[in-house]
C-alpha positions in Angstrom: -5.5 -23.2 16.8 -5.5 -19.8 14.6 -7.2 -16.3 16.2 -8.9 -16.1 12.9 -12.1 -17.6 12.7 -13.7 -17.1 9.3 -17.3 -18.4 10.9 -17.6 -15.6 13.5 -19.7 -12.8 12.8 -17.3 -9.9 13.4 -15.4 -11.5 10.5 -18.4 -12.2 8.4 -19.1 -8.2 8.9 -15.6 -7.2 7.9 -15.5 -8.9 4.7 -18.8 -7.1 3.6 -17.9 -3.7 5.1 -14.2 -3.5 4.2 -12.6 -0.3 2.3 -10.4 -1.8 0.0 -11.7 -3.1 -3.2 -9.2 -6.1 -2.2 -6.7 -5.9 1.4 -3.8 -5.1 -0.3 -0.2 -7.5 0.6 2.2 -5.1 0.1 1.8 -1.7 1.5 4.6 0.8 0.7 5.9 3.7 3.2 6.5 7.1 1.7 7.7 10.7 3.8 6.7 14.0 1.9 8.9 16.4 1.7 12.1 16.7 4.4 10.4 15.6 7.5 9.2 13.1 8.9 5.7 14.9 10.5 3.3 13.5 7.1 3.3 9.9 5.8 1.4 7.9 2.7 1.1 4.4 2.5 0.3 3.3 -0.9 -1.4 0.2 -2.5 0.9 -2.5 -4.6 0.8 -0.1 -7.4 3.2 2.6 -5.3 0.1 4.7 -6.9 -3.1 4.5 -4.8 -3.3 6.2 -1.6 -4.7 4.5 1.2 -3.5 6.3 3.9 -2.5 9.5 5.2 0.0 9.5 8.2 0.3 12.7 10.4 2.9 12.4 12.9 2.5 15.0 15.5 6.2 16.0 17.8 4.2 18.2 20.5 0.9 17.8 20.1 -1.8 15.1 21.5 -2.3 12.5 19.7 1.3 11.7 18.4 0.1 10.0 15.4 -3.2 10.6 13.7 -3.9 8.0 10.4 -6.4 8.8 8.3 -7.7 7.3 4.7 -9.5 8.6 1.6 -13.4 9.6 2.6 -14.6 8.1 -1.3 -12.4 5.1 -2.8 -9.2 4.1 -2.3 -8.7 5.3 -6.1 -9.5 9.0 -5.1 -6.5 11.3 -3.8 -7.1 12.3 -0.3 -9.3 15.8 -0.4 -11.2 15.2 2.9 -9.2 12.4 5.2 -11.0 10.3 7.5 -9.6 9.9 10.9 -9.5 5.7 11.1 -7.3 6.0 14.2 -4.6 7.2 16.4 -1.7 6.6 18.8 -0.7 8.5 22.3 2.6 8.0 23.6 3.8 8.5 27.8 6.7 10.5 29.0 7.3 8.3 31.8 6.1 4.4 30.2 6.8 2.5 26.6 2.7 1.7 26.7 1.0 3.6 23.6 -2.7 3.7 23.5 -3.9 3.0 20.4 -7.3 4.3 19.3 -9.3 2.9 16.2 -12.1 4.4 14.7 -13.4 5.8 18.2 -13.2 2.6 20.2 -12.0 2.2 23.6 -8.4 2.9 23.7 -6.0 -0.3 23.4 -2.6 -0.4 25.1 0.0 -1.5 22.8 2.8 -2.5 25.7 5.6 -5.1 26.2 4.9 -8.4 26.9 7.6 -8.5 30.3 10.2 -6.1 32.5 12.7 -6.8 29.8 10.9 -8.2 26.8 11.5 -6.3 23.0 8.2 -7.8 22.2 4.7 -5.7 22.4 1.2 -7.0 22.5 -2.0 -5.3 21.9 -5.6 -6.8 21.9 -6.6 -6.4 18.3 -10.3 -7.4 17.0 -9.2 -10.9 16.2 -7.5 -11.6 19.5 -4.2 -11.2 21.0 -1.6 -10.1 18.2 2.7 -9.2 19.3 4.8 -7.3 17.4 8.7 -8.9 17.7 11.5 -6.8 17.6 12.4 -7.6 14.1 8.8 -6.1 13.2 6.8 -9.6 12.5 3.5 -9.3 13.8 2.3 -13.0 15.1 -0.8 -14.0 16.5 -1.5 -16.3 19.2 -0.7 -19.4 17.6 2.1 -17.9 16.6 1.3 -17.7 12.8 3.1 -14.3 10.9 0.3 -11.9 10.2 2.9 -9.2 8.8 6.1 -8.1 8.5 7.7 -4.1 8.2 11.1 -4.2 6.3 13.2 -0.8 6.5 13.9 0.5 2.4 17.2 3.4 2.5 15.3 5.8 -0.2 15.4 9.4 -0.3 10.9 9.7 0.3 10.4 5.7 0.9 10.1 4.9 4.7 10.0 0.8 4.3 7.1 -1.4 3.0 4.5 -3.9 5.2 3.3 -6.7 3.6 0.3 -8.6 4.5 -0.6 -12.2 5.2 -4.0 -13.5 3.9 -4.9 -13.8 7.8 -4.6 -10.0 7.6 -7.3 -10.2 4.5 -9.6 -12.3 6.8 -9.9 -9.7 9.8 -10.9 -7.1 7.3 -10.4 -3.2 7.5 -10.1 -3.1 11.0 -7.5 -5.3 11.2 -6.0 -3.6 8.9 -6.1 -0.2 10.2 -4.7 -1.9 13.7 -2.0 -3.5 11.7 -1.0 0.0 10.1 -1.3 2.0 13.2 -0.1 -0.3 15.7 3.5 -0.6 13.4 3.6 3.2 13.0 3.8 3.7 16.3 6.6 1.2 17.0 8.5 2.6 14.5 7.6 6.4 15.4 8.7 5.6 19.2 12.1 3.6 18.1 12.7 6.7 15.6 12.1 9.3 18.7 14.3 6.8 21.2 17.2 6.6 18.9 17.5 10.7 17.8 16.9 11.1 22.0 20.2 8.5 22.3 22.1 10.4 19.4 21.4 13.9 21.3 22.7 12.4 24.5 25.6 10.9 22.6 25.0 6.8 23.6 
């Protein structure tokens, strides 16, 4: 049985309300400049900004994503703040905020499990290890795939279940791989320091 139900009426919203002109399959990871601290994530075209990825070392929240106030056409002049993720010093939980809701704990499914669940706004959704998100049924949602480039980060790309769940989904999708990927980023340089 899939999460996704296209009769219910949280779907049914989504599809009316969404941001995109279409939810995009392939979304493509970008770093400016040196660092790591601000992220895009651009549309198929590698052209159109959807999101805006600030990536915070000392601060509260440790990742803030925002997207274009207008159209997804439109370069980002006044970002919206869709969502965000808090790390803990002492747990591998991150809370995961979207679009002010309640805050959703993105955290490993066992003691000594690689895979982390979250309760997104179609249902239960786990990220693997090798980055495939699957729902409960087990059916791939998305995938992240690491690209060795000078600005690009890696790419996600999209199933059409993703397209169903609309924006939110979306957004969760986005932010709940960012922080993954942020926290294995921070856990390997932490490693390399200590000389592991």
């Amino acid at each position: 049985m899939a999460v996704l139900n296209k009769n219910s009426p949280y779907i049914q919203q989504q599809q009316q309300q969404t941001y995109f002109q279409a939810i995009p399959g392939t979304l493509h990871l970008y770093k400016t400049g040196f660092t790591h601290g601000t992220l895009h994530i651009l549309d198929t075209d590698k052209q159109t900004r959807l999101y805006e990825i600030k990536i915070h070392s000392w601060t509260s929240p440790d990742i803030s994503l925002y997207r274009p106030a207008a159209t997804a056409a439109a370069p980002i002049a006044n970002p919206t703040l869709c969502g965000s993720a808090k790390f803990h010093t002492w747990s591998r939980t991150i809370d995961l905020q979207i679009g002010g809701h309640r805050p959703i704990p993105l955290q490993a499914t066992g003691v000594f499990s690689s895979t982390r669940k979250f309760e997104s706004c179609v249902g239960e959704l786990k990220w693997k290890k090798d980055m495939r998100l699957l729902n409960a049924s087990e059916e791939l949602l998305a995938t992240f795939t690491d690209v060795t480039a000078v600005s690009k980060w890696g790419r996600f790309e999209m199933t059409p279940l993703v397209a169903e769940g609309g924006q939110r989904l979306v957004d969760e999708v986005v932010l709940s791989g960012m922080a993954l990927l942020e926290q294995n980023r921070r856990e390997k340089e932490v490693e390399a320091l200590a000389g592991v």
